[in-house]
C-alpha positions in Angstrom: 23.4 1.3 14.4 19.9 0.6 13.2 19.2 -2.1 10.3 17.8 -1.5 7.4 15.2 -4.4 6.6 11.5 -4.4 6.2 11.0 -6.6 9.4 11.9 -3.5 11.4 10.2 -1.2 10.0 6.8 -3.1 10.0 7.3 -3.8 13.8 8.2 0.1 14.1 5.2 1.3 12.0 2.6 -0.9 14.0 3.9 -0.1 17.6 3.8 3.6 16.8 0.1 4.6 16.0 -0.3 2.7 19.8 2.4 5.1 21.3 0.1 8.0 19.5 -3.0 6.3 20.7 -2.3 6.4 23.8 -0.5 10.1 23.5 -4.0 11.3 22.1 -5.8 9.5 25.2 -3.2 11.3 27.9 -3.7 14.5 26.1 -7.4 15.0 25.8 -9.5 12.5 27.6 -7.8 11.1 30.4 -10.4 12.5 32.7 -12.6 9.8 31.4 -11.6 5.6 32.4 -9.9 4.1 29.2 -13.2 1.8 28.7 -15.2 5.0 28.9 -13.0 6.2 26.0 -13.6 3.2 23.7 -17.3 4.0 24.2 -16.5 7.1 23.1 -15.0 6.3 20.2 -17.5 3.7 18.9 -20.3 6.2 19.2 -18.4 9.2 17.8 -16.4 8.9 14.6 -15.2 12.2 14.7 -12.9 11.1 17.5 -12.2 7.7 16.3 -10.8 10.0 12.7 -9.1 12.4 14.7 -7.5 10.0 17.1 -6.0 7.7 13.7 -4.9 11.4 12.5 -3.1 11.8 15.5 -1.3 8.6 15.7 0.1 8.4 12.3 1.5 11.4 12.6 4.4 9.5 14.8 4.8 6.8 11.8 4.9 10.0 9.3 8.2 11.6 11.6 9.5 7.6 11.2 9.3 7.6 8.1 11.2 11.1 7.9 13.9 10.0 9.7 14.4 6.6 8.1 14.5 8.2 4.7 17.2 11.0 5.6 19.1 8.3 7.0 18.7 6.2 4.0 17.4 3.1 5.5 14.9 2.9 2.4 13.4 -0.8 3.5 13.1 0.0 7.5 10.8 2.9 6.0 9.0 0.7 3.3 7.9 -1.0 6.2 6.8 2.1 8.1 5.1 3.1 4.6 3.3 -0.1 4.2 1.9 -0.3 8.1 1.2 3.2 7.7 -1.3 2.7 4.4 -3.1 0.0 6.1 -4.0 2.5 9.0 -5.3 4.9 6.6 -6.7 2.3 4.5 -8.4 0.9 8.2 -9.1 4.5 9.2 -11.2 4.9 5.7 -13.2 2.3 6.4 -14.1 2.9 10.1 -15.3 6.4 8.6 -17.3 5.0 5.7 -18.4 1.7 7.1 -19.3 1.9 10.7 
């Protein structure tokens, strides 16, 4: 049985966009070394936004599942992790 606290759900909504991350990295540039990748995603932003697209998209079938299973503070968590990606995401778009 899985709680339902906030803890768990931050822990859950941080690890996740890492699991995408490195989904996103298998799936279209694993030709290139993982260092080559960062490179990459400095100089483009394009794949920096798509790549932060890509991994919240795991936190956003979290949060699904949590809800239908009404653990409402495990996906609060997910929620709040999951607004300070997009929020981070934002600013890598606007600022850098």
């Amino acid at each position: 049985m899985v709680k339902d606290n906030y803890i768990l759900g931050v822990v859950v909504g941080l690890a996740l966009p890492f699991v995408g991350f490195y989904g996103f990295y298998e799936w279209k540039f694993s030709v290139f070394s993982f260092s080559e990748f960062g490179d990459m995603l400095v100089q483009q932003k394009s794949v920096l936004s798509a790549m932060i697209s890509v991994s919240l998209l795991l936190n956003a079938g979290a949060l699904t599942y949590f809800f239908q299973k009404e653990k409402d503070k495990t996906a609060k968590g997910i929620f709040f992790t999951t607004c300070i990606y997009a929020i981070t995401a934002i600013a890598c778009k606007w600022f850098l």
